[in-house]
Backbone as JSON, one array per atom type, in Angstrom:
{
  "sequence": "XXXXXXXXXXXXXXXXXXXXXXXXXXXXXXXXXXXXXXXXXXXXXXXXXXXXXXXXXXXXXXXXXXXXXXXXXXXXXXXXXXXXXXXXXXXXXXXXXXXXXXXXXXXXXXXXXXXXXXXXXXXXXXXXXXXXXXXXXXXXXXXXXXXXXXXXXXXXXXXXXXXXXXXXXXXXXXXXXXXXXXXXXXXXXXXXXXXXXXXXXXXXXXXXXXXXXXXXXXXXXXXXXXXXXXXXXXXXXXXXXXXXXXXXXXXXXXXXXXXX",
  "N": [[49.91, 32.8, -106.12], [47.69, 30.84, -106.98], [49.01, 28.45, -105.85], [49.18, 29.19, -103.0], [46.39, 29.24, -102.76], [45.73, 26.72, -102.55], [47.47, 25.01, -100.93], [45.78, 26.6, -99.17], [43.32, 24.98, -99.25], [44.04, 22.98, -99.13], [44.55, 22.54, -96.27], [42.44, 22.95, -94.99], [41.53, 21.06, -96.05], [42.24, 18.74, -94.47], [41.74, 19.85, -92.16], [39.28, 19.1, -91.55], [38.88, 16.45, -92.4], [39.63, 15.03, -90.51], [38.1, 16.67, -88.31], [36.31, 14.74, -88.47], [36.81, 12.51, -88.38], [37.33, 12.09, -85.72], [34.65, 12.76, -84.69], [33.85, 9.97, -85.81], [35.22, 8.65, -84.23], [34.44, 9.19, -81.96], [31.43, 8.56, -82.06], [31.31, 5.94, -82.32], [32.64, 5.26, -79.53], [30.14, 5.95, -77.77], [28.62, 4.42, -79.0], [29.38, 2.01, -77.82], [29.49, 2.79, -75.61], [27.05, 2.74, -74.53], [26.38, -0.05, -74.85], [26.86, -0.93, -72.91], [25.54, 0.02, -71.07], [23.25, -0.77, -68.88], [20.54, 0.59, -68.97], [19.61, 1.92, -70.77], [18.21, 0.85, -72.9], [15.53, -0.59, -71.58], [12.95, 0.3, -72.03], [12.56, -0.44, -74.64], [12.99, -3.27, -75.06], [11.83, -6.74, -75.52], [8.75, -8.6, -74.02], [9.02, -11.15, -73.5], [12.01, -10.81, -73.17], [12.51, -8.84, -71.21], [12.08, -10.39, -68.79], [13.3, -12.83, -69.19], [15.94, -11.58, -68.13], [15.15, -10.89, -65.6], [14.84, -12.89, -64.46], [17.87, -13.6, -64.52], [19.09, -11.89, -63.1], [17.77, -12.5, -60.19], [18.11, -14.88, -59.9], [21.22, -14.75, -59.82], [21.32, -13.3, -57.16], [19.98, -15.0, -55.57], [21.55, -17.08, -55.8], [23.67, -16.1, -54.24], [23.09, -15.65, -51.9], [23.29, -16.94, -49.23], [26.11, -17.08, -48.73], [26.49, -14.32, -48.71], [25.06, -13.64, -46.29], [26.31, -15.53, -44.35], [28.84, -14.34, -43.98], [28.55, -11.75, -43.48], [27.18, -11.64, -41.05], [29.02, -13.79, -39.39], [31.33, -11.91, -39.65], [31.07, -9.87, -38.45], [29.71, -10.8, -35.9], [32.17, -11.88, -34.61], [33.8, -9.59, -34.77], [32.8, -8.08, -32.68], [32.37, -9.97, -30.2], [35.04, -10.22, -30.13], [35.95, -7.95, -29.49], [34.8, -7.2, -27.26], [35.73, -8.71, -25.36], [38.14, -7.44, -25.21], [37.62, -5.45, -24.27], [36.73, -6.57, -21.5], [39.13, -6.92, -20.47], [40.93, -4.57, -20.64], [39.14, -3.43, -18.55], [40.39, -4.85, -16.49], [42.89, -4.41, -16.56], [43.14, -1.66, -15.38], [42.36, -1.69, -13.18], [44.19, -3.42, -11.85], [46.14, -1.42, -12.29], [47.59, -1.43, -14.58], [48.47, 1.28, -17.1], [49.17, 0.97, -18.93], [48.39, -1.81, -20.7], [46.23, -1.38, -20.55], [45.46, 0.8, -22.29], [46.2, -0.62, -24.51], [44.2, -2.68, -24.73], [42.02, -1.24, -24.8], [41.95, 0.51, -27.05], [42.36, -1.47, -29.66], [39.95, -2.64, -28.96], [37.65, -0.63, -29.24], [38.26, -0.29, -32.28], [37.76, -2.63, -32.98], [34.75, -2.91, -31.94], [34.05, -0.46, -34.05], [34.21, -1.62, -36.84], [32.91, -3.57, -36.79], [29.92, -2.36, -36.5], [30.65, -0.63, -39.03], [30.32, -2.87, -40.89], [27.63, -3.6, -40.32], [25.98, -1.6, -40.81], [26.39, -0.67, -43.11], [25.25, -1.08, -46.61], [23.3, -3.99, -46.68], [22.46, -5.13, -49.41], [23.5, -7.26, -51.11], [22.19, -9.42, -49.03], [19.41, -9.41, -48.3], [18.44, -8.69, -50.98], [16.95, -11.1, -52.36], [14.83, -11.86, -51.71], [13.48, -9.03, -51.47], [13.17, -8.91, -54.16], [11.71, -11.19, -54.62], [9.4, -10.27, -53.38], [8.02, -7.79, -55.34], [5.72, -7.07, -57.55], [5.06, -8.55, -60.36], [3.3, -8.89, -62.21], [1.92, -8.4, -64.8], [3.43, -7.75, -67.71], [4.04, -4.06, -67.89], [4.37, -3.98, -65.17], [6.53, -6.23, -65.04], [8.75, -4.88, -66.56], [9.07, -2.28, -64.5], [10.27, -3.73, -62.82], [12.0, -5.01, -63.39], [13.74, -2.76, -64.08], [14.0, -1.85, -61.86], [15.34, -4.23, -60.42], [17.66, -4.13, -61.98], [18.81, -1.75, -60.73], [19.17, -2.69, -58.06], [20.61, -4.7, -58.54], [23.47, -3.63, -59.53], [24.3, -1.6, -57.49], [24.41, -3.34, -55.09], [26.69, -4.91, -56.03], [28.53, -2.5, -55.89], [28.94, -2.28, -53.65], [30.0, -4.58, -52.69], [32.04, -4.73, -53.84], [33.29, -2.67, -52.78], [33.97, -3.79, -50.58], [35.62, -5.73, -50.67], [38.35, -4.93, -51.42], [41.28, -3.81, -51.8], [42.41, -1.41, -50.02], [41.26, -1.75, -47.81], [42.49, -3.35, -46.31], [45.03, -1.62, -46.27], [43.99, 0.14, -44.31], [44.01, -1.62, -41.97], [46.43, -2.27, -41.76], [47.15, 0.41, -41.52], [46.17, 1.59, -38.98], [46.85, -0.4, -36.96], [49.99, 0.01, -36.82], [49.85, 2.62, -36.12], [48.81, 2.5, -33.42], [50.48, 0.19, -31.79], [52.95, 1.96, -32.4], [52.02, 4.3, -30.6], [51.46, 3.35, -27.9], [54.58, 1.7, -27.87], [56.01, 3.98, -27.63], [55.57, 5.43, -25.81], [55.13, 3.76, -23.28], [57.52, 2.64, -23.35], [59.29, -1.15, -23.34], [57.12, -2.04, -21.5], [55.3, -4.71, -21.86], [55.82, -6.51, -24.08], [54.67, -8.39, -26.11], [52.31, -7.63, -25.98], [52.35, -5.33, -27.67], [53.4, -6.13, -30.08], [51.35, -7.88, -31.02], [49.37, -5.7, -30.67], [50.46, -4.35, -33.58], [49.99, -6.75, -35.63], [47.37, -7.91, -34.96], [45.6, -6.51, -36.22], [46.1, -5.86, -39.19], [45.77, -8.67, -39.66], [43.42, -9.8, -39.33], [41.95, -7.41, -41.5], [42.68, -8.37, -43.41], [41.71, -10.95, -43.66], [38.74, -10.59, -43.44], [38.71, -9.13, -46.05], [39.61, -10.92, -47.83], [38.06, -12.55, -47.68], [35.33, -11.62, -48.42], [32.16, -11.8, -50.06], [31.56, -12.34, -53.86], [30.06, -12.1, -55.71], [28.25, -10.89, -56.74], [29.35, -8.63, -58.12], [30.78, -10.14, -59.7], [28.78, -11.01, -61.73], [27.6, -8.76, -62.45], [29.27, -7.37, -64.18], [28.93, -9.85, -66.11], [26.72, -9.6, -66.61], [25.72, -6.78, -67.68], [27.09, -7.1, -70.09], [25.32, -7.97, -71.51], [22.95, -7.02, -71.48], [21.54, -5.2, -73.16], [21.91, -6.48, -75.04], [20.63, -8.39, -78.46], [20.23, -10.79, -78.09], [19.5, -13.15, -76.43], [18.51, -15.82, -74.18], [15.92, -18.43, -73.49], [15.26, -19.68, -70.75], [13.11, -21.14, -70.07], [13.05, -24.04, -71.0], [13.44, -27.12, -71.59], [16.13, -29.21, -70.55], [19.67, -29.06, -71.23], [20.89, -25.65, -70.07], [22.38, -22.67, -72.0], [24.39, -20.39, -71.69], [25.7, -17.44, -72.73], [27.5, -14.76, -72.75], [29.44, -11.36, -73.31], [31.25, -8.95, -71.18], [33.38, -6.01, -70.8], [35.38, -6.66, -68.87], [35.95, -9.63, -70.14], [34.87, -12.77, -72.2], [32.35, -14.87, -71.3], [31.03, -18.08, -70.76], [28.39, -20.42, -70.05], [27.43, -23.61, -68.8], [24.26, -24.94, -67.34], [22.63, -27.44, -66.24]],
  "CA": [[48.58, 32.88, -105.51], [47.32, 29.78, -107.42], [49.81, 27.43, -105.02], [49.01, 29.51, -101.36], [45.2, 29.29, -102.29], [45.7, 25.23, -103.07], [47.69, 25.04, -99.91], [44.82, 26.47, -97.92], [42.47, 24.22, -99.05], [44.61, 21.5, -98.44], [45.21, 22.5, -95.02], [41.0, 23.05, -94.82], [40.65, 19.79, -96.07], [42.59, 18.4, -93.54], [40.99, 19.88, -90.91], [37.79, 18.79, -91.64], [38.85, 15.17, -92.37], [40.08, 15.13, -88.68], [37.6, 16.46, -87.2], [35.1, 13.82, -89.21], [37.21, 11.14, -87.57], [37.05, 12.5, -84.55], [33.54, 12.74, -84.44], [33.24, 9.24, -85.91], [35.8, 7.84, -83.25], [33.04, 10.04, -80.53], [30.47, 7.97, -82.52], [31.79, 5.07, -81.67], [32.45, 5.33, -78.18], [28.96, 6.38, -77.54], [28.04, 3.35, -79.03], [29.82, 1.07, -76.76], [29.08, 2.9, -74.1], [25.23, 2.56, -74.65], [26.04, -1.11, -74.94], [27.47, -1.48, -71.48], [24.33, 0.26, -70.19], [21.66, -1.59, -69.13], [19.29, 1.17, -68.79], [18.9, 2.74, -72.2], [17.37, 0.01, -73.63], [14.59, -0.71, -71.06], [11.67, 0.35, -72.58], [12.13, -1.19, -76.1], [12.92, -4.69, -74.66], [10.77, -7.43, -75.26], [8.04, -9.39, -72.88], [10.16, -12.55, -73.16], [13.69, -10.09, -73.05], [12.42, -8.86, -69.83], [11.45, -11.81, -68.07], [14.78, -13.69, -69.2], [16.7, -10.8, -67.87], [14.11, -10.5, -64.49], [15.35, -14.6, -63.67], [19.09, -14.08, -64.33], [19.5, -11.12, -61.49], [16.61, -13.01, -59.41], [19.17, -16.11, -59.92], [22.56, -14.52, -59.26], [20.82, -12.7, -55.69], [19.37, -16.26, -54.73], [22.71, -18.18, -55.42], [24.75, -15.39, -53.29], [22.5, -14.93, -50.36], [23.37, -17.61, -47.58], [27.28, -17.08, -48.65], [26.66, -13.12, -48.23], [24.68, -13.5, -44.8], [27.36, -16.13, -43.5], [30.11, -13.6, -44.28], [27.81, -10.6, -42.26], [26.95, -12.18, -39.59], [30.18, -14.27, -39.03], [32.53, -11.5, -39.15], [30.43, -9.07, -36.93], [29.88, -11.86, -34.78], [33.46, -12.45, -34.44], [34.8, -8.38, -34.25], [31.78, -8.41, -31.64], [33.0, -11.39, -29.6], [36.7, -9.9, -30.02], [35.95, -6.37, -29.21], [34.36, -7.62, -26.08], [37.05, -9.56, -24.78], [39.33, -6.84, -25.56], [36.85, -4.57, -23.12], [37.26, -7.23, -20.22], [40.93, -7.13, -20.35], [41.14, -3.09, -20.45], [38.84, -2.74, -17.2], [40.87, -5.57, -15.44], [44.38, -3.94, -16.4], [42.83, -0.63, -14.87], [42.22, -2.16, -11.92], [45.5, -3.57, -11.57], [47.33, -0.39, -12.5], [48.72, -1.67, -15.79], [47.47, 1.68, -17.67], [49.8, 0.14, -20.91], [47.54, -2.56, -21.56], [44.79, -0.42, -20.64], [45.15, 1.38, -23.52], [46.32, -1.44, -25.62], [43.02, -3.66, -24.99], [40.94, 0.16, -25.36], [42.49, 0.69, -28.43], [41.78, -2.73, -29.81], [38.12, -3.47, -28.58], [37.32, 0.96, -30.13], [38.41, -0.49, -33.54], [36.24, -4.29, -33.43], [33.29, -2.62, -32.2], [33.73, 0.45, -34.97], [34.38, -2.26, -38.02], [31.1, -4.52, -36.13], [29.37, -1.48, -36.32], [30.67, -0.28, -40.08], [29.79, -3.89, -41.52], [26.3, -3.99, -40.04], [25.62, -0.18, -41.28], [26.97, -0.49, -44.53], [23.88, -1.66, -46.7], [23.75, -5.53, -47.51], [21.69, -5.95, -50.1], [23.34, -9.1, -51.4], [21.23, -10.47, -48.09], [17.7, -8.94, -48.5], [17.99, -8.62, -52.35], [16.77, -11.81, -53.83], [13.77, -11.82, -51.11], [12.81, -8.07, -52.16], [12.78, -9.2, -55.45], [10.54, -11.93, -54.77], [7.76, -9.46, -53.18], [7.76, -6.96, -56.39], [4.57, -7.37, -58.58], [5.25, -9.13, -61.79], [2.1, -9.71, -63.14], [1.64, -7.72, -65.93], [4.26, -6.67, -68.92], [4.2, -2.99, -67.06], [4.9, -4.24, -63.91], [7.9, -6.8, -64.82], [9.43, -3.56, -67.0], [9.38, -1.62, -63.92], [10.48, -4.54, -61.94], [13.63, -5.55, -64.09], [14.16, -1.75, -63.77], [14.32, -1.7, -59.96], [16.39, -5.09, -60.08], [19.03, -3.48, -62.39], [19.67, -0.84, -60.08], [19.62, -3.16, -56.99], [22.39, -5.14, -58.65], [24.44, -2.33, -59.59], [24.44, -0.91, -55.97], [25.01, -4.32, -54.41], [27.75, -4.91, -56.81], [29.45, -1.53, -55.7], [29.29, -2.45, -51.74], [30.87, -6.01, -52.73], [33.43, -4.37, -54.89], [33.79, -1.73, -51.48], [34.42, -4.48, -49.08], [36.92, -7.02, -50.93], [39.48, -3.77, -52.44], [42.46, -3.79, -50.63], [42.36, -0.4, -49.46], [41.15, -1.74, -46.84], [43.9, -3.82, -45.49], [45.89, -0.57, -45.36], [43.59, 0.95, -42.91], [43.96, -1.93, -40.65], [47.83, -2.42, -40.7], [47.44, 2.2, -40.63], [45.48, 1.21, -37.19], [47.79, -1.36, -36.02], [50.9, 0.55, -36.33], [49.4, 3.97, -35.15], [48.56, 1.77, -31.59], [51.52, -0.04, -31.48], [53.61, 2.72, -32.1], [51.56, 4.61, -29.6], [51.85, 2.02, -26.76], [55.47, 1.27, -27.36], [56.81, 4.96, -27.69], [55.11, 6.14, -24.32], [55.38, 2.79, -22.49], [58.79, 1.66, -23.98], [59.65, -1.95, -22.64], [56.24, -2.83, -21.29], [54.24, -5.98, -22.14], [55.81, -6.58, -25.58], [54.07, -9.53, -26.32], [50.83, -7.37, -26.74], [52.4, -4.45, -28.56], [53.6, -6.81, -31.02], [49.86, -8.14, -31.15], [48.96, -4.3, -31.67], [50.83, -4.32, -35.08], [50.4, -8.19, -36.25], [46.19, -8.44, -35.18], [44.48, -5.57, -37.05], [46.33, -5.94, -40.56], [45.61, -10.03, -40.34], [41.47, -9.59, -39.25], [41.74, -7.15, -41.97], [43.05, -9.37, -44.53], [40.88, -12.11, -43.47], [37.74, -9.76, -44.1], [38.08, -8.64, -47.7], [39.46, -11.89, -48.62], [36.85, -13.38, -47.75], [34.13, -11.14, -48.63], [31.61, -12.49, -51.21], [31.73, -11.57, -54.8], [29.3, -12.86, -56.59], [27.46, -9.88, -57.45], [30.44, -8.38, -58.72], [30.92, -10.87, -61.79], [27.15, -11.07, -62.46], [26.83, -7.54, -63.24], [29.73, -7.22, -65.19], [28.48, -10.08, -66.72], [24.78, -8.99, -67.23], [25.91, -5.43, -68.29], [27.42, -7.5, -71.18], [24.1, -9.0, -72.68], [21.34, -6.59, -71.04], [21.36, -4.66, -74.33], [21.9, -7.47, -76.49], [19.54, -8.62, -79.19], [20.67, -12.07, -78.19], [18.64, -13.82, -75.26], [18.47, -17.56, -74.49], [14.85, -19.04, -72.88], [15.75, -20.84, -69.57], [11.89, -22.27, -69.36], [12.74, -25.16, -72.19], [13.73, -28.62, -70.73], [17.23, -29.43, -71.43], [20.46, -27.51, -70.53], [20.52, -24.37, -70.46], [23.43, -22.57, -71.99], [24.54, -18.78, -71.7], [26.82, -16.38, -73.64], [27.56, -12.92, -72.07], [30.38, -10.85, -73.41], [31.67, -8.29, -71.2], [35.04, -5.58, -70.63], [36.24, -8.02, -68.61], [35.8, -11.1, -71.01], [33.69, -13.47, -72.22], [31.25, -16.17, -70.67], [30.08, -19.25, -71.55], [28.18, -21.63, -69.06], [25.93, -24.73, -69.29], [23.91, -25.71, -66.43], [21.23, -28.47, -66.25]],
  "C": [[47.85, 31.55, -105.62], [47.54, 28.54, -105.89], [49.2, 27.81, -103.55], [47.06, 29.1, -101.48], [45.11, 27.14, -102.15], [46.35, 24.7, -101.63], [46.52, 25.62, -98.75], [43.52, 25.75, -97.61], [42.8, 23.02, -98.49], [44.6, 21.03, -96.7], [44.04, 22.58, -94.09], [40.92, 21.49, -94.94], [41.28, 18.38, -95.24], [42.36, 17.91, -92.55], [39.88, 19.13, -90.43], [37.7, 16.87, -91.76], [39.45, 15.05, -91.0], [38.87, 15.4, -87.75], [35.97, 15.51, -87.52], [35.65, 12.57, -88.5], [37.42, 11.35, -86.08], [35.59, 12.46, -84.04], [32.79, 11.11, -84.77], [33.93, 8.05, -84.77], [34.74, 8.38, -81.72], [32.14, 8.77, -80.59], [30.75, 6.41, -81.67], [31.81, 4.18, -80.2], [31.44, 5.34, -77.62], [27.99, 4.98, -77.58], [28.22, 2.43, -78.21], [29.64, 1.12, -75.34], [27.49, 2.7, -73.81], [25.02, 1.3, -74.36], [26.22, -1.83, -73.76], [26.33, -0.63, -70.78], [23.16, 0.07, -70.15], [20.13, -1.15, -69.19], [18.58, 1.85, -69.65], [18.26, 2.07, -73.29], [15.86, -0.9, -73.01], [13.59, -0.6, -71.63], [11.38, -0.51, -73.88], [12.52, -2.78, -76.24], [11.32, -5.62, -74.77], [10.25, -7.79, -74.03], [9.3, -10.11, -72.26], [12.3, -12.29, -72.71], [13.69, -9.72, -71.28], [12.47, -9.6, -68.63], [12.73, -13.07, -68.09], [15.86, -12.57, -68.17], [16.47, -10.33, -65.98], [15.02, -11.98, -63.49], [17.37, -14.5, -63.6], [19.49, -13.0, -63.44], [19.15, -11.77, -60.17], [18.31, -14.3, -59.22], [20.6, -15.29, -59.53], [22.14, -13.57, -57.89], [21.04, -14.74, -54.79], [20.9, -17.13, -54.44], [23.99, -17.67, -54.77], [24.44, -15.63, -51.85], [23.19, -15.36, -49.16], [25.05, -17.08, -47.76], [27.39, -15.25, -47.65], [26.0, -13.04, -46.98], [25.47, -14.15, -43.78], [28.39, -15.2, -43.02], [29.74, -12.19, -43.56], [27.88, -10.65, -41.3], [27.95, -13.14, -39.22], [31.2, -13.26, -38.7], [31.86, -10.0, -38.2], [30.35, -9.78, -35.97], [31.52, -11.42, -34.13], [33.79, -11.09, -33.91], [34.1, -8.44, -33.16], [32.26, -8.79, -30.21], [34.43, -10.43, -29.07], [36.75, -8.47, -29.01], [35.85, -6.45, -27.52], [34.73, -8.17, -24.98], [37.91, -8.75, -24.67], [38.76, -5.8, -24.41], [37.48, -5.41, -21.91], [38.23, -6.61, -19.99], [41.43, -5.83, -19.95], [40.33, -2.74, -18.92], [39.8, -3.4, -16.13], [42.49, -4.93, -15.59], [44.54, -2.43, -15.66], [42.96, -0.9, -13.85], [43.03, -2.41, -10.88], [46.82, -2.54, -11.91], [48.14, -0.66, -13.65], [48.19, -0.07, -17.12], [48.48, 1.35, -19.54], [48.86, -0.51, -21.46], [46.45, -2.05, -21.78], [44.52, -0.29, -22.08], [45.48, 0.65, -24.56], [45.15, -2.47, -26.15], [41.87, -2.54, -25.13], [41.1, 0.16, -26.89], [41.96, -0.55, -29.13], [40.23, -2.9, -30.01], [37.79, -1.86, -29.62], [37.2, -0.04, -31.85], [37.42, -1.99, -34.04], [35.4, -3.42, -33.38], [32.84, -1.5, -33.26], [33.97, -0.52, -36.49], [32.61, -3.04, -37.4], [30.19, -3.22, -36.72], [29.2, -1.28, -37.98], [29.72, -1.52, -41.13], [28.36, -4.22, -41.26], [25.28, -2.39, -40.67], [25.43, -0.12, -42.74], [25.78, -1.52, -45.29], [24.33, -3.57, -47.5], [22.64, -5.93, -48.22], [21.68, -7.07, -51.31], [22.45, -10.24, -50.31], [19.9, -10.43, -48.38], [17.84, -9.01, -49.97], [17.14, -9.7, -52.53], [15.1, -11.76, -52.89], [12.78, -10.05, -51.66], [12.48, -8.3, -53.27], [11.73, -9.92, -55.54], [9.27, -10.97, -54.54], [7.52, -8.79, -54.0], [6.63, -7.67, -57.15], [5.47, -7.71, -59.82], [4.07, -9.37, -62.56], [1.82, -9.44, -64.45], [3.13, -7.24, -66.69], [4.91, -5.33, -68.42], [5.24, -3.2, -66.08], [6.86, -5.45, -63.97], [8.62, -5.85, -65.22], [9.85, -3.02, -65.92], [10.28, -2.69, -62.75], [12.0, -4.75, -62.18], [14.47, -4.05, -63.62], [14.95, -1.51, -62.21], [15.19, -2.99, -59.63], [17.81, -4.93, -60.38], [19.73, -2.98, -61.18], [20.17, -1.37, -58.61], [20.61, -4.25, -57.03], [23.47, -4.04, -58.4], [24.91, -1.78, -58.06], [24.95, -2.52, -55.18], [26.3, -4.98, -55.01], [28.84, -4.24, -56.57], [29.88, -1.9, -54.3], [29.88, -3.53, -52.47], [31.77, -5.65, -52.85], [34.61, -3.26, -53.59], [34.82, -2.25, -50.61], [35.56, -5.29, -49.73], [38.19, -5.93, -51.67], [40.38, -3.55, -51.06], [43.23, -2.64, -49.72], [41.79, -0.92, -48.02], [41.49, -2.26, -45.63], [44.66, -2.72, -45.26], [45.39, 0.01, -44.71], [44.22, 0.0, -41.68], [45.56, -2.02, -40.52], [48.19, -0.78, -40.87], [46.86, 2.02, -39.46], [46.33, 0.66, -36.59], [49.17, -0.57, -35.27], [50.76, 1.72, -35.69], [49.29, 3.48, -33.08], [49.7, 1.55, -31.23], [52.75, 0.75, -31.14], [53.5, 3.78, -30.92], [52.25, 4.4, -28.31], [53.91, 2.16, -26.7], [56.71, 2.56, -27.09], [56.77, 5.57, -26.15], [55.49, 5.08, -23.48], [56.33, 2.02, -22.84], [59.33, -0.32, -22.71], [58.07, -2.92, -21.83], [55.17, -3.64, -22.09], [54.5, -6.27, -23.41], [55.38, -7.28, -26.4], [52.71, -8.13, -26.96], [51.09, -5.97, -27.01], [52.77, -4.95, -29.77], [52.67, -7.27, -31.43], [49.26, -6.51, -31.82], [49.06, -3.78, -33.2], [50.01, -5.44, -35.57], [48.59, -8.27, -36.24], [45.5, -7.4, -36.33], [44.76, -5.6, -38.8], [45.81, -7.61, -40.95], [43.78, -10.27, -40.12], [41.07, -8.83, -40.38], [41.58, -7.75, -43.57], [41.99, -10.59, -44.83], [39.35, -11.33, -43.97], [37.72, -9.6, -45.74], [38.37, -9.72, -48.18], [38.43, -12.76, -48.88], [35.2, -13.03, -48.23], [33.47, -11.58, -50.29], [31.48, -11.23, -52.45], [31.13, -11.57, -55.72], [28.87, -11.82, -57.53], [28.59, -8.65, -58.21], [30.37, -8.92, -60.24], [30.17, -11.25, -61.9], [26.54, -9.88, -62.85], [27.55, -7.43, -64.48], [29.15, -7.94, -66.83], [27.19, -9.58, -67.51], [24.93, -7.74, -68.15], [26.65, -5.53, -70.02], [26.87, -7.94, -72.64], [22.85, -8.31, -72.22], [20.87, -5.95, -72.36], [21.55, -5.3, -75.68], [20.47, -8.17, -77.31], [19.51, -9.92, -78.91], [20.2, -12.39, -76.66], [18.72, -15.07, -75.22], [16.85, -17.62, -73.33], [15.58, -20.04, -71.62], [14.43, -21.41, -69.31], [11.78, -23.69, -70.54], [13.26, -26.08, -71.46], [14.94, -28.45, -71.55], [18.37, -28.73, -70.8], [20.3, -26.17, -71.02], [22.43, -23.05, -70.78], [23.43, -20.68, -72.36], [25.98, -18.73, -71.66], [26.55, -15.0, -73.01], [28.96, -12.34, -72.77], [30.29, -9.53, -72.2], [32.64, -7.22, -70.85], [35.31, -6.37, -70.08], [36.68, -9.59, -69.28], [34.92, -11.63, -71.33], [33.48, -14.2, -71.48], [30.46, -16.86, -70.89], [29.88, -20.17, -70.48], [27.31, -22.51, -69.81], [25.63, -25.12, -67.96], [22.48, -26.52, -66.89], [20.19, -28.71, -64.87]]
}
């Protein structure tokens, strides 16, 4: 009896040391995850915490903008332009009885003007951000609090569209578009115009490619960054003469700059 009751404490005290490390590995987690969020420490931030933290979103908007409005308005332009051209070509092959190309320059121009369309829909506020920011009241303590608040979240969100547009999911839509046409085109109209069923495959996966590679990213590795040091006790002053040097840790790595 002695031994089975000594055995069940053992097997109690076990338990209980398990689920104490369990709860302190919870602990843990909780913590880290608090530290990667920039929003649970809002209120008990300093003046000067705020206000450092107000300039380095304000600053990573301002030093994206013209790249992210080039990269808008260049490649809408362009599907635009393309799509449009690709219209011509479909009424003039109607005309002439080709209904192959027809549907190869329909097909085509449908997909520019629905990406033109998606990219001008889809919200860009790496363009308008750093200008909204400027119009927000700052004047008061209150007002930058609520201000930093409303800049957080308009990183975060412009961060997620960046992260939307450059993920390579979205090269396999365009060479799943390309070959859906092509195959289309060359199954029904075997032998005609192969030049621009071979275009059907070869354009929509390389416009696609060209898109996310190129899409700006800025706001991407300025949140990560920021989300690294928004909850940190550790701030640097950027209004002192001199360089100015910043430390960020975060999941992705560290960061150390100096600018002057």
């Amino acid at each position: 009896m002695a031994v089975t009751s000594i055995h069940s404490w053992f097997r109690a005290f076990r338990v209980v040391s398990a689920t104490l490390a369990l709860l302190a590995i919870a602990a843990g987690w909780s913590e880290r995850a608090q530290a990667q969020d920039p929003y649970f420490c809002l209120d008990s931030l300093s003046d000067d915490a705020v206000s450092y933290r107000l300039r380095r979103i304000e600053q990573s908007f301002d030093r994206g903008r013209h790249d992210a409005i080039g990269w808008r308005v260049g490649w809408i332009g362009g599907y635009v332009a393309l799509a449009s051209a690709q219209t011509a070509l479909a009424i003039d092959a109607a005309r002439d009885g080709r209904p192959w190309d027809r549907f190869a320059f329909a097909y085509q121009a449908a997909g520019g003007f629905a990406l033109a369309l998606g990219l001008a829909v889809i919200p860009a506020r790496d363009t308008w951000g750093a200008k909204r920011l400027a119009k927000r009241d700052a004047s008061t303590p209150e007002a930058r609090r609520d201000k930093l608040r409303y800049a957080t979240r308009l990183m975060e969100r412009g961060a997620k569209v960046q992260e939307l547009l450059s993920r390579g999911e979205l090269i396999g839509l365009g060479v799943a578009f390309g070959v859906a046409g092509g195959t289309v085109k060359a199954v029904k109209w075997p032998g005609k115009t192969r030049l621009n069923t071979a275009l059907m495959y070869v354009i929509p996966p390389i416009l696609a490619t060209g898109t996310v590679l190129s899409a700006p990213r800025n706001l991407v590795e300025d949140w990560e960054s920021y989300r690294g040091m928004a909850c940190s006790e550790r701030y640097y002053n950027n209004d002192v003469e001199g360089p100015d040097f910043d430390f960020s840790m975060s999941p992705s790595g560290m960061r150390f700059s100096v600018s002057f």
